[in-house]
N, C-alpha and C positions, 0 to 999 in steps of 0.2 A: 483339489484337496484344500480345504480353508487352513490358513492361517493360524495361529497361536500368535493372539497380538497382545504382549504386555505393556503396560505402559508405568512411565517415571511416576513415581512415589513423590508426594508431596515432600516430605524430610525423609533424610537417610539421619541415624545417629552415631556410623561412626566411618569414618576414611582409612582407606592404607593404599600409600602408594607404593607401585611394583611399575620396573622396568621388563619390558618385553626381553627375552633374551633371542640368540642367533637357533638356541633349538627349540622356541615357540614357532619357529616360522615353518609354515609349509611348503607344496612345492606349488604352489600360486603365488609365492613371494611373502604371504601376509601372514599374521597371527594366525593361527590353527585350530580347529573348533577343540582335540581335546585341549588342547594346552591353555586354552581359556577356561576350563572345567580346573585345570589343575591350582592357575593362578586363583580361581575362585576359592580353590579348597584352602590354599594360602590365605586368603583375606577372611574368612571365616575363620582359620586358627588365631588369627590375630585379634581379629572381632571379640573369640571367646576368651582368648586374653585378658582383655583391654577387662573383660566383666570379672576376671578372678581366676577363669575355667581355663582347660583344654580339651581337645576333645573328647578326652574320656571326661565326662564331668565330672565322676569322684574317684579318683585313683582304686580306694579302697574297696567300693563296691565294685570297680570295673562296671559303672552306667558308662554309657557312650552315645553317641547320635549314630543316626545311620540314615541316610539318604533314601525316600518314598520316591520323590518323582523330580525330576529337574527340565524346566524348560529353558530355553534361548532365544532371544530374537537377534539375529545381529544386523548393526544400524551404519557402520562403519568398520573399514580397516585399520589394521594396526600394525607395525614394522618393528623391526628386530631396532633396539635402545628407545622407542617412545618410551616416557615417562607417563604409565597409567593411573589412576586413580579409580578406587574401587568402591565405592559408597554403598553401605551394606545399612539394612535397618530390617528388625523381628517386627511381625503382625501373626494376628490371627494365633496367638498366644491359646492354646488347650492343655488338657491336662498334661498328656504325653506327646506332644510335637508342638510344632509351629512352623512359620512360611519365612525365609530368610528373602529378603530383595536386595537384589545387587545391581546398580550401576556405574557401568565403566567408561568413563570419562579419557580421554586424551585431548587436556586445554579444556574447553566448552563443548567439543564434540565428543556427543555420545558413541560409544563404540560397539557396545552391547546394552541389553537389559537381562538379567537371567534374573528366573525363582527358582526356592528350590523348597523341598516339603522334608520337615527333616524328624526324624522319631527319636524318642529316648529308648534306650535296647540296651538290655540285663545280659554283656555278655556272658558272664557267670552261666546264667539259666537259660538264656539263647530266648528270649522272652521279648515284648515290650513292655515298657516300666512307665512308669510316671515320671515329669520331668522333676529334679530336685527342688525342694521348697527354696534351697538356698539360691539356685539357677535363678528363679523365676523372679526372688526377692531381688539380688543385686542386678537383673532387665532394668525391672523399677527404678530402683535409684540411680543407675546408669540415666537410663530415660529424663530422671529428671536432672540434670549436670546437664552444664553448657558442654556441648562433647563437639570436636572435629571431624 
């Protein structure tokens, strides 16, 4: 069976660090594959933060994302109290979705590389929607800020 091999993005635009915690570990000793999906869905709240959003992206409509497809490659372990670093950067920007890239860092070693394909979705109408104009405007000017 071939591989899913992604590879590090030139720039990430924005960091969050997160400590491993004692129930990310599994019973290999090591971070845990979902508990990395979950720490991910942390750094993407924040990520949306950081632009103004959460995840519902406008309260008032109830838009929200919702997850298409998510891959993983993992590159390394990781231990209950590492101190991770999650470097997350949007591409492939369309109307209603985009490609979120995450690299998880512990020090210089990479520990994972995950994507994830993520939609804009009209809970209200149970639909997919168009991402907001306001969403895609403050990408941009985030994009362009010196960002961590």
């Amino acid at each position: 069976m071939p591989r899913i091999k992604l590879k590090e993005r030139p720039k990430y635009e924005y960091t969050h660090q997160l400590a491993v915690r004692v129930t990310d570990i599994n019973y290999g000793g090591h971070l845990g594959n979902e508990a990395l999906l979950a720490l991910i869905h942390e750094a993407r709240a924040a990520f949306l933060q950081a632009l103004g959003f959460n995840t519902i992206m406008k309260d008032e409509d109830l838009l929200g994302l919702i997850i298409a497809d998510i891959a993983v490659n993992f590159k390394a372990e990781a231990f209950a109290g590492d101190q991770l670093m999650i470097d997350c950067q949007i591409d492939e920007l369309k109307r209603n979705s985009f490609r979120l890239f995450h690299r998880i860092r512990r020090g210089e070693d990479v520990v994972a590389l995950v994507e994830t394909g993520l939609i804009a979705y009209d809970y209200q109408n149970r639909k997919i929607t168009s991402l907001p104009k306001e969403f895609t405007q403050e990408l941009e000017r985030f994009r362009n800020k010196e960002n961590i």
